[in-house]
C-alpha positions, 0 to 999 in steps of 0.5 A: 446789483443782482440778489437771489434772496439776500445772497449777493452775486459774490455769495455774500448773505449779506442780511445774515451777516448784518444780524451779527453787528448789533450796532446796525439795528438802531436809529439815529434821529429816528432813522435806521442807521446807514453806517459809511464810516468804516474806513476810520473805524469798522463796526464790530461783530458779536463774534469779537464783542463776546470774545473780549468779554469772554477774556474779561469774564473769565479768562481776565490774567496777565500774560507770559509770566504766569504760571497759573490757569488764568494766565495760561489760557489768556496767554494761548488766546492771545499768542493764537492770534499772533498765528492767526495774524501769520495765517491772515498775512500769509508770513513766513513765522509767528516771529516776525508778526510784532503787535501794535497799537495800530498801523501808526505804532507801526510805522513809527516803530519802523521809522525809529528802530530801523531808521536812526540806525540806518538813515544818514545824512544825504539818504532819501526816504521816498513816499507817495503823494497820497499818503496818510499824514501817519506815513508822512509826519514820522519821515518827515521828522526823521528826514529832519533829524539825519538831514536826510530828504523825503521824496514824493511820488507825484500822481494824475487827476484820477488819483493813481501814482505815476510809476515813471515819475517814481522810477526816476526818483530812485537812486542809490541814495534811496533807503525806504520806499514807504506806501499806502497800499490802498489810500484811506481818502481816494479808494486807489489800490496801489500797484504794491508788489510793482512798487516793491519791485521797483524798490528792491532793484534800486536797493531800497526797502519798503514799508507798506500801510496796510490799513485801508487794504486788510479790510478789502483784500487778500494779503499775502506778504510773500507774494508782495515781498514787502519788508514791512506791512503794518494794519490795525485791528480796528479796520478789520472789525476788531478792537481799537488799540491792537495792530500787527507789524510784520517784518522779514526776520532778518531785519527785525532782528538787526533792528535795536529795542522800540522801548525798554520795559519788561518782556522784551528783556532777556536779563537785566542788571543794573551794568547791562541788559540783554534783549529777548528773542523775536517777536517779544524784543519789540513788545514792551510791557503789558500789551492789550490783551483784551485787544489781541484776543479780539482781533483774533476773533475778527480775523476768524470772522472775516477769513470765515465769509472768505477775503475773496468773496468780501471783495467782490461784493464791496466791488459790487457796492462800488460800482453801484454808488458810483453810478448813482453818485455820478448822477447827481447834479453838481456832484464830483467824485474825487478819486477815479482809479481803474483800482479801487477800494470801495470808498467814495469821496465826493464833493458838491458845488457850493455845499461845504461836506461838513454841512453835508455831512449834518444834514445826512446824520439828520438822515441817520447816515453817517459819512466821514468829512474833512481832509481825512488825515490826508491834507496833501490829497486835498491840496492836489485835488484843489479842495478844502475836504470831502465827503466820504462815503467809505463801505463795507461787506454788512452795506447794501445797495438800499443804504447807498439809495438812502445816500443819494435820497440824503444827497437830493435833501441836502441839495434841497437845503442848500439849495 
């Protein structure tokens, strides 16, 4: 990897953008911290810890309703990130921009308003083999329900989706296509806006799990024409507990209340209740405030360094891990799309990753082992889990030689 300074290629400054993670400047077991885990959860920068302490300390109201300051500002704050998420997503209207716990309220949200209202007996749902058991338990459970059928997009040895084979399970029968756009356990980039494509010719809607991708890349719902795409804000450097649906106007508005409660009503009386406007007639009760506030903060702090320049320089670390990785004897790299995310998971004969994954926590580096939430993935690869090593724009090449010297000492052990 070529540096000038602490300036990548991509013109990342990375060291700079390490001082603004106070996580990173500890030691584990003695160890300075090498933090590969950001696909489960991504570590958050000083620009969102103060702005959630900020609303805490001073601006701490519920919203909407009120009519005083405190409320007003807290209301601003957070309806700004409703925009700012608009912004990020390059959508159409703040309304169709629905907040959620995270990217799995948003796949169930859509799975039980849109299909129990339009899901019925004979109908197909379609997802991928690759999915996250978040876009296959929901499915499951409405294919259940209607006596509908789910259908499973196979994919090849390198982890990449075969298109012919989805073309020929659509059919008039197919309802919704729903798909990870990047997969959490093998780094693949799907080939989104073709799926969709593909989908909307057939008369069938899509849903896209947008979890692994809004970290990585430039998301632009226009462009892609998806009819859902869901994220979670703790992926993009923002808090647990907040995530954004956004859905076509259109069919958010044909789609029925996901809960009852207060500020998704119009009117209430005890013989009939009307529902409110867009976004809010999706947005029972007292949402994460706190949350919102801080994912707005996490979306200026990445659309700061630039969507652009973020990926190129998780490339970099990619391509950089997987030749280093690829060298170490026994180890295999399971997820070889000629697209990926910057997520590298591997397995190493005759060490279960659990035991890898101790040994380099004793190292101070922490990677994520086990099935992922994806145990179809592992049952097509003919592996009990991986180790996963999953990077972002505040690692360096450094940490990914400090991985390979954890993997020789694990080897050792193990050996």
């Amino acid at each position: 990897m070529t540096m000038a300074g602490s300036v990548t290629a991509a013109g990342i400054d990375v060291e700079k953008i390490r001082e603004d993670f106070p996580v990173l400047k500890q030691t584990i077991h003695g160890k300075p911290l090498v933090y590969f885990d950001s696909a489960a959860t991504a570590q958050k920068p000083f620009a969102v810890i103060d702005a959630i302490r900020k609303f805490h300390e001073v601006d701490c109201a519920n919203i909407h309703r009120g009519v005083h300051e405190l409320s007003q500002r807290s209301t601003a704050a957070y309806e700004e990130t409703r925009s700012k998420a608009r912004r990020f997503l390059n959508a159409r209207n703040n309304s169709e921009i629905i907040f959620v716990r995270g990217t799995t309220e948003g796949i169930n949200l859509v799975v039980s308003s849109w299909g129990r209202r339009n899901v019925r007996e004979g109908d197909e749902i379609i997802i991928s083999a690759m999915e996250h058991h978040s876009n296959i338990v929901p499915w499951q459970m409405l294919c259940e329900e209607r006596s509908a059928k789910l259908r499973v997009i196979p994919m090849n040895d390198r982890g990449e989706l075969i298109l012919e084979e989805y073309e020929k399970l659509l059919n008039p029968r197919t309802r919704m296509v729903a798909f990870g756009h990047v997969s959490n356990a093998l780094g693949t980039i799907n080939p989104a806006r073709q799926i969709i494509q593909m989908a909307h010719r057939a008369g069938a809607l899509t849903l896209v799990d947008g979890a692994q991708a809004a970290p990585h890349m430039n998301i632009d719902v226009q462009a892609l024409d998806s009819d859902f795409y869901t994220f979670s804000g703790h992926k993009v450097f923002g808090p647990t507990g907040i995530g954004v649906l956004h859905g076509k106007m259109r069919l958010l508005n044909a789609m029925p209340p996901y809960q009852g409660g207060g500020d998704m009503i119009r009117t209430v009386t005890f013989e009939k209740t009307t529902y409110n406007d867009l976004p809010y007639k999706f947005e029972a009760g007292t949402p994460n405030i706190a949350g919102g506030i801080g994912l707005g903060a996490a979306l200026d702090y990445m659309t700061g360094i630039g969507l652009d320049k973020i990926a190129a320089y998780e490339h970099e670390l990619l391509l950089y891990g997987t030749e280093a990785l690829s060298k170490i004897p026994g180890l295999r790299l399971i997820g070889t799309a000629r697209e990926k995310a910057a997520v590298l998971s591997f397995v190493i004969d005759g060490i279960h990753p659990h035991d890898i994954g101790t040994v380099l926590d004793r190292q101070g580096i922490a990677v994520r082992t086990g099935h992922h939430c994806a145990q179809p993935v592992m049952d097509w690869f003919h592996v009990p889990a991986t180790t996963r090593a999953s990077l972002a724009f505040y690692n360096t090449a450094a940490e990914i030689d400090a991985l390979v010297a954890g993997l020789h000492k694990v080897k050792e052990v193990f050996g």
